[in-house]
PAVEX-636009 format. One record per residue (C-alpha): residue number from 0; residue in one letter; x, y, z. Coordinates in steps of 0.5 Angstrom, whole numbers, plus 500, padded with zeros to 3 digits. Example, Ala and Ser with C-alpha at 12.3 -4.5 7.8 and 13.67 -1.06 7.14 Angstrom:
BEGIN
pos,code,east,north,up
0,A,525,491,516 $
1,S,527,498,514 $
This chain:
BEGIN
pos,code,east,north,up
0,X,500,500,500 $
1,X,506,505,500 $
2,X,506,510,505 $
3,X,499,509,507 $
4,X,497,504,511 $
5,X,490,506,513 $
6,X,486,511,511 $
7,X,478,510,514 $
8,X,472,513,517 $
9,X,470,512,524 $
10,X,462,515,526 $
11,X,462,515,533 $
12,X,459,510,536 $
13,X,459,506,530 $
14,X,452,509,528 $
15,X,449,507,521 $
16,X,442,510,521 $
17,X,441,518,522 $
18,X,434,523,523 $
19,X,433,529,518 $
20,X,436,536,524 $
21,X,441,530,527 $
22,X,448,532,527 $
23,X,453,526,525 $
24,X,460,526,528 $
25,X,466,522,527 $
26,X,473,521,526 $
27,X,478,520,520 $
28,X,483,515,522 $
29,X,490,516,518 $
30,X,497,511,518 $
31,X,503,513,515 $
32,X,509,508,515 $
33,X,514,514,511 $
34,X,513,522,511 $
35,X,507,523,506 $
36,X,507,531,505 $
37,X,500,533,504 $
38,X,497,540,502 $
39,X,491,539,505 $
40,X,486,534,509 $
41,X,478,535,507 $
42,X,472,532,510 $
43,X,466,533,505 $
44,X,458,531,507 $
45,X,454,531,502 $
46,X,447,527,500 $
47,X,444,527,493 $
48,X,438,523,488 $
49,X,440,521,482 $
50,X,436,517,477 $
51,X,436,514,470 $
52,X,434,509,465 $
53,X,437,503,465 $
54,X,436,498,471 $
55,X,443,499,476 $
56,X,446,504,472 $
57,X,450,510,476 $
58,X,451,515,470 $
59,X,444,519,472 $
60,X,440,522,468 $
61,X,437,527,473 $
62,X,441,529,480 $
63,X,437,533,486 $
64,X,442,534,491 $
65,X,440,536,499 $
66,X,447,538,502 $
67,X,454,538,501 $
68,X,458,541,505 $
69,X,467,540,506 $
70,X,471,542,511 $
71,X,478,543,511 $
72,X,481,539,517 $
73,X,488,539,516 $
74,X,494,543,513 $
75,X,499,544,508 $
76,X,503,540,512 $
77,X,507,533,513 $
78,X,504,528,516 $
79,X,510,524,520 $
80,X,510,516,520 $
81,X,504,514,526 $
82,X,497,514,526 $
83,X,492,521,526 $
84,X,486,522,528 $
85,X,481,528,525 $
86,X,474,530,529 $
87,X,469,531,524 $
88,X,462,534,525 $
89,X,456,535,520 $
90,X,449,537,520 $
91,X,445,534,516 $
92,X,438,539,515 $
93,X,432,538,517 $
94,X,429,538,509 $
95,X,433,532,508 $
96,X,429,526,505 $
97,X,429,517,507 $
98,X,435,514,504 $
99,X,432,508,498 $
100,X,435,504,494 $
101,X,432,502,487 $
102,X,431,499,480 $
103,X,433,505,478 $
104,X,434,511,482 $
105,X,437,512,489 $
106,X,438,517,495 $
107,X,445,516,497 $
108,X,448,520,503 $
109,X,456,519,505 $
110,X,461,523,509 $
111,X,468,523,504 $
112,X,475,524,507 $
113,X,481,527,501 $
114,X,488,527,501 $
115,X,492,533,497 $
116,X,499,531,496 $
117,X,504,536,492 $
118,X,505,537,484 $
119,X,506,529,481 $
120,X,505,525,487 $
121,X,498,520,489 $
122,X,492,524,492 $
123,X,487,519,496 $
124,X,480,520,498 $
125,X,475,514,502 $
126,X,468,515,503 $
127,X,463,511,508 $
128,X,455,511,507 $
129,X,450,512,512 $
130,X,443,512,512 $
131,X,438,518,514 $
132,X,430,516,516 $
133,X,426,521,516 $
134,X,420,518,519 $
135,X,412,517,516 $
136,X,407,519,521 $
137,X,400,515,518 $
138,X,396,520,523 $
139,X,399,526,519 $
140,X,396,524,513 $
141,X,390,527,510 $
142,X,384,522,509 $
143,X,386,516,512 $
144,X,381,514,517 $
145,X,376,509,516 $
146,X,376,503,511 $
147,X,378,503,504 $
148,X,372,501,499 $
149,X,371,500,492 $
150,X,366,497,487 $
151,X,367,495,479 $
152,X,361,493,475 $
153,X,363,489,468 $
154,X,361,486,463 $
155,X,365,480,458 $
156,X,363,477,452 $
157,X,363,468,453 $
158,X,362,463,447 $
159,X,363,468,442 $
160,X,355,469,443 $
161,X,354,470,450 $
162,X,354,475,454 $
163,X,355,476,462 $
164,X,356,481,468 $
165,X,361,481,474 $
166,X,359,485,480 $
167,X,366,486,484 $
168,X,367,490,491 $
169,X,372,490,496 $
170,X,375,494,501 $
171,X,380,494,506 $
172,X,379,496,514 $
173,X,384,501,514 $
174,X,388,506,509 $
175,X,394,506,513 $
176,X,399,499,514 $
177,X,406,499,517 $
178,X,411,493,517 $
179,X,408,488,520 $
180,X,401,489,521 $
181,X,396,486,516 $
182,X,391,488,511 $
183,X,385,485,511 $
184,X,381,484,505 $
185,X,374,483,504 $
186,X,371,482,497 $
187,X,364,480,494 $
188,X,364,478,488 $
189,X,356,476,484 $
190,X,357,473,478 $
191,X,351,474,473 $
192,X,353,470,468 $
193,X,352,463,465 $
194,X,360,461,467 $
195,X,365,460,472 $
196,X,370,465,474 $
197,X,377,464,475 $
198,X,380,464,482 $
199,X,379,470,486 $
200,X,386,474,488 $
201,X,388,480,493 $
202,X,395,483,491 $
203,X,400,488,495 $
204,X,403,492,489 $
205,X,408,497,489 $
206,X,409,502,483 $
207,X,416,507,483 $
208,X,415,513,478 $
209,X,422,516,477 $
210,X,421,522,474 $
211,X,426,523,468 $
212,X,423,525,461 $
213,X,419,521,460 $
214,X,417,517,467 $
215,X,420,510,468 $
216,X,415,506,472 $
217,X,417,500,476 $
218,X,411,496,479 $
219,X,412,490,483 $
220,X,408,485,487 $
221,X,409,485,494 $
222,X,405,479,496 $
223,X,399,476,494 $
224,X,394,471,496 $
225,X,388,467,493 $
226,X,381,465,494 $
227,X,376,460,489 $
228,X,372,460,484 $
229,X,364,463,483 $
230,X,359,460,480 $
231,X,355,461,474 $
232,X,349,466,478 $
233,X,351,465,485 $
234,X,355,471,490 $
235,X,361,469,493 $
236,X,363,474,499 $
237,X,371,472,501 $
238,X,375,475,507 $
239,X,384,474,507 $
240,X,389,477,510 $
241,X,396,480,508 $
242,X,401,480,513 $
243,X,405,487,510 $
244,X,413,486,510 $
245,X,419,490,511 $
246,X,417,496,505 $
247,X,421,503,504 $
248,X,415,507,506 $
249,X,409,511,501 $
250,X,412,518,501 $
251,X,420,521,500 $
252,X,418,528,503 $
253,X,423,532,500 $
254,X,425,529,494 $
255,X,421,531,487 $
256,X,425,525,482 $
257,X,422,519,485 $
258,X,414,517,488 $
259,X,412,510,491 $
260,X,405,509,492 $
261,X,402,502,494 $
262,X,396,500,493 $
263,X,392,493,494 $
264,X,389,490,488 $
265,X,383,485,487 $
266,X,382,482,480 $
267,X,380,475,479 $
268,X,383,471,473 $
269,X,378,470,468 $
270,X,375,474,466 $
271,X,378,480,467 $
272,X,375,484,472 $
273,X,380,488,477 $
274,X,379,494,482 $
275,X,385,498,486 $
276,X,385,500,494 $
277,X,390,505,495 $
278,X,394,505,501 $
279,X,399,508,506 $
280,X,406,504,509 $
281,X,408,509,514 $
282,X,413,508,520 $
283,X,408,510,525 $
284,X,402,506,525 $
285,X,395,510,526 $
286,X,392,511,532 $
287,X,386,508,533 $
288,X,383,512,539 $
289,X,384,518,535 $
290,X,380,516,530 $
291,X,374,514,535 $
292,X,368,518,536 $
293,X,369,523,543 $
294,X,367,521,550 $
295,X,361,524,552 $
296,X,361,527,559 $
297,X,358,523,564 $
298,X,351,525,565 $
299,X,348,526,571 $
300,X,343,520,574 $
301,X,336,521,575 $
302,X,334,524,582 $
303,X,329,521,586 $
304,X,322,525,587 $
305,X,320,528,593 $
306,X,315,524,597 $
307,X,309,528,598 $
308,X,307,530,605 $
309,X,301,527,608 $
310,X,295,532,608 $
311,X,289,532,612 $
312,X,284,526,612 $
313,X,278,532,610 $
314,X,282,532,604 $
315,X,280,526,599 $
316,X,286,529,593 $
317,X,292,529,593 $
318,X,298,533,589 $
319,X,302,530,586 $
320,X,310,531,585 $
321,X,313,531,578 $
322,X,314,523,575 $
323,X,322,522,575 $
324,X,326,524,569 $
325,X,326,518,564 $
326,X,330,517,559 $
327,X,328,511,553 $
328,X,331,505,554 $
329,X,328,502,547 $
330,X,334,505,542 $
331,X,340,501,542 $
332,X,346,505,542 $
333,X,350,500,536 $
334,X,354,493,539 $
335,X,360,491,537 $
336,X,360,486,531 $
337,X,364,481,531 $
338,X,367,480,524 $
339,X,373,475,525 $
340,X,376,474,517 $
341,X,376,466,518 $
342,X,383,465,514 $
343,X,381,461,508 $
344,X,388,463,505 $
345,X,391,458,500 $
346,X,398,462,500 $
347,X,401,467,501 $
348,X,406,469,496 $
349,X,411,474,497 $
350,X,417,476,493 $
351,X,423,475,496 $
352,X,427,479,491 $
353,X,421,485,490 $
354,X,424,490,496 $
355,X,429,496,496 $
356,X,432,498,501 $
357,X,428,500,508 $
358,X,432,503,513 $
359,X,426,503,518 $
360,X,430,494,519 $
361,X,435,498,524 $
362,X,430,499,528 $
363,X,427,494,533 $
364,X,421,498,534 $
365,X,419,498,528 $
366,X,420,490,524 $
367,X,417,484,525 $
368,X,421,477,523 $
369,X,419,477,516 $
370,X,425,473,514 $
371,X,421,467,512 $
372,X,416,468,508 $
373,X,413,462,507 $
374,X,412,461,514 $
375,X,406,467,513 $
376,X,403,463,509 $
377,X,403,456,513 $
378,X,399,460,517 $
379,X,405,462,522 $
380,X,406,466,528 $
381,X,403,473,525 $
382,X,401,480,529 $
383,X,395,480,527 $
384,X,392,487,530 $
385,X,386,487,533 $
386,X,379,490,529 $
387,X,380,498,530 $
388,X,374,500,528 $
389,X,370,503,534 $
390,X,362,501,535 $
391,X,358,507,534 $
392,X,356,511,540 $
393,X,349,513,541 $
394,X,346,519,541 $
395,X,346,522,547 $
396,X,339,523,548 $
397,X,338,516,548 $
398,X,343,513,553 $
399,X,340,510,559 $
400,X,341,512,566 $
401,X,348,508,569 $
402,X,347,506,577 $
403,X,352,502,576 $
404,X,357,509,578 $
405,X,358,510,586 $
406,X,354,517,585 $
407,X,348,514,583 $
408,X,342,512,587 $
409,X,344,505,588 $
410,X,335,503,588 $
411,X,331,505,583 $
412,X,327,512,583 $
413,X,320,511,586 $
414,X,315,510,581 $
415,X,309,515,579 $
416,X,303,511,584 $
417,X,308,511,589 $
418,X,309,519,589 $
419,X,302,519,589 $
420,X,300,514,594 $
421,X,305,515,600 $
C-alpha cells in the first residue's frame, strides 16, 4: 500500500442510520509508514437523488441534490509516520428525504474524506455511507381514516355469443399499514352470468415512477393471496389476509425524482375483471382512539321524586309530585359485531426479490420476523391487529341511566302511583 497503510471513516458509536435535523460525527483515522506531505486533509458530507433509465446503471439522467458540505481538516503539512485522527461534525437538514435503493434510482448519503498531496504525487479519498430515516406518521396523512372501498361492474362476452356480468366490490379495513401488520380483505363477487369464473385473487402492488423525460414505471408484486372460484348465477363473498412486510414507505418527503405508492389490488383470473384500493405503508401506524368517536361526558342519574306529605283526611285529592326523568330504553345504541375473517388462504406468495431498501430494518421498534415468507402462508405465528373499528356511539339522547356508577341511587326511583300513594 506504500506510504499509506490506513486511511478510513469511523462514526461515533458506530452508528449506520440517521433522522433529518441530527448532527452525524466521527473521525477520520490516517496511518502512514513513511512521511506523506499532503497539501491538505478535506471531509466532504454530501447527500443527493439520481436516477435513470436503465436498471442498476449509475450514469443519472437527473441528479437533485440535498446538501454538500466540506470541511478542511488539516493543513498543508507532512504527516510523520503513525497514526492520525480528525473529528468531524455534519448537520444533516432537517428537509432531507428517507434514503432508498431502487431499480432505477437511489438516495444516496455518505461522508467522504481526501488527501491532497504535492504536483505529481498520488492524491487518496475514502468514503463510508450511512442512511437517513425520515419517519412517516400515518396520523399526519390526510383522508385516512375509515375503511377503503371500491366496486366495479363488468360486462364480457362467453362462447363468442353469449354475454354476461360480474359485479366486483371490495374493501380493506383500513387505508394505512406498517411493517407487520395485516391487510384484511373482503370481497363480494355476483356472478351473473352462465360461466364460471376464474379464481379470486388479492394482491400487495408496488408502483415507483421515476421521474425522468418520460416517466419510467417499476411495478412489483409484493404479496399475493388466492381464493376459489363463482359459480354461474351464485354471489361469492371472501375475506383474506396480507401480512405487510418490511417496504420502503409510501412518500420520499422532500425528493421530487421519485414516487412510491401502494395499492391492494383484487382481480379474478377469468374474466378479467379488476379494482384497486389504494394504500398507505408508513412507520408510525395509525392511532385508533384517535379515529374514534369522543366520549361524552357522563350524564347525571336521575334523581328520585320527593315524596308527598300526607295531608288532612277531610281532603280525598292528592297533589302529586312530578314522575322522574325517564330516558328511553327501547333504542339500541349500536353493538360490536364481531366479524372475524375466517382464513381461507390458499397461499401467501411474496417475492423475495420484490423489496428496495428499507431502512426502518435498523429499528427493532418497527420490524417483524418476515425473514421467511413461506411461514405467512403456513399460517404461522403473525401479529394480527385487532379489529380497529369503534361501534358506534349512540346518541346521547338515548343512553340509558347507568346505576352502576358510586354516585347514582343504588335502587330505582319511586315510580309515579308510588309518588302519589305515599
Amino acid at each position: 500500500m506504500g506510504k499509506l497503510q490506513e486511511f478510513e471513516i469511523t462514526f461515533d458509536g458506530n452508528k449506520v442510520v440517521y433522522s433529518p435535523g441530527e448532527s452525524i460525527t466521527g473521525i477520520v483515522r490516517i496511518k502512514v509508514a513513511q512521511a506523506l506531505p499532503c497539501k491538505d486533509i478535506k471531509v466532504n458530507c454530501n447527500g443527493f437523488c439520481g436516477i435513470t433509465t436503465k436498471v442498476n446503471d449509475t450514469a443519472w439522467t437527473n441528479e437533485e441534490q440535498y446538501f454538500n458540505t466540506t470541511v478542511s481538516v488539516a493543513d498543508k503539512g507532512t504527516l510523520k509516520p503513525g497514526e492520525h485522527t480528525f473529528p468531524f461534525k455534519f448537520l444533516i437538514p432537517a428537509t432531507a428525504p428517507t434514503s432508498y435503493e431502487g431499480n432505477y434510482g437511489k438516495i444516496i448519503y455518505r461522508v467522504r474524506a481526501f488527501i491532497d498531496t504535492p504536483r505529481f504525487a498520488k492524491d487518496y479519498n475514502t468514503e463510508k455511507a450511512f442512511y437517513l430515516l425520515s419517519l412517516l406518521n400515518l396520523n399526519e396523512v390526510p383522508d385516512i381514516w375509515g375503511p377503503n372501498q371500491s366496486a366495479v361492474t363488468q360486462q364480457f362476452t362467453y362462447m363468442l355469443m353469449k354475454t354476461g356480468t360480474i359485479v366486483l366490490k371490495a374493501e380493506t379495513d383500513m387505508r394505512g399499514y406498517t411493517n407487520g401488520q395485516v391487510i384484511q380483505v373482503s370481497a363480494n363477487v355476483h356472478n351473473q352470468s352462465g360461466k364460471t369464473t376464474g379464481n379470486i385473487i388479492a394482491s400487495l402492488m408496488q408502483r415507483v415512477t421515476y421521474e425522468t423525460k418520460r416517466p419510467t414505471h417499476d411495478l412489483r408484486v409484493i404479496a399475493q393471496v388466492e381464493g376459489g372460484v363463482v359459480k354461474a348465477g351464485k354471489e361469492l363473498a371472501w375475506k383474506e389476509q396480507i401480512i405487510v412486510p418490511a417496504l420502503p414507505q409510501s412518500a420520499l418527503k422532500g425528493c421530487d425524482l421519485i414516487k412510491i405508492e401502494y395499492y391492494v389490488k383484487v382481480s379474478l383470473k377469468s374474466p378479467d375483471v379488476m379494482l384497486t384500493l389504494p394504500i398507505h405503508i408508513g412507520n408510525v401506524s395509525l392511532d385508533k382512539n384517535t379515529a374514534t368517536t369522543p366520549t361524552l361526558p357522563p350524564r347525571p342519574g336521575p334523581k328520585p321524586a320527593p315524596r308527598a306529605a300526607p295531608r288532612s283526611r277531610m281532603s280525598s285529592c292528592h297533589s302529586p309530585s312530578a314522575p322522574p326523568a325517564e330516558f328511553p330504553l327501547g333504542a339500541e345504541g349500536g353493538a360490536m359485531i364481531d366479524d372475524g375473517y375466517p382464513n381461507k388462504r390458499q397461499s401467501q406468495l411474496v417475492s423475495p426479490n420484490a423489496f428496495s431498501y428499507a431502512p426502518g430494518l435498523f429499528f427493532g421498534q418497527n420490524q417483524q420476523n418476515n425473514d421467511n415468507p413461506q411461514a405467512a402462508s403456513r399460517g404461522a405465528a403473525a401479529p394480527y391487529p385487532p379489529d380497529n373499528r369503534a361501534s358506534a356511539m349512540p346518541s346521547p339522547l338515548i343512553i340509558p341511566p347507568d346505576y352502576s356508577t358510586a354516585s347514582y341511587p343504588k335502587e330505582a326511583p319511586p315510580s309515579y302511583d308510588e309518588s302519589c300513594n305515599t
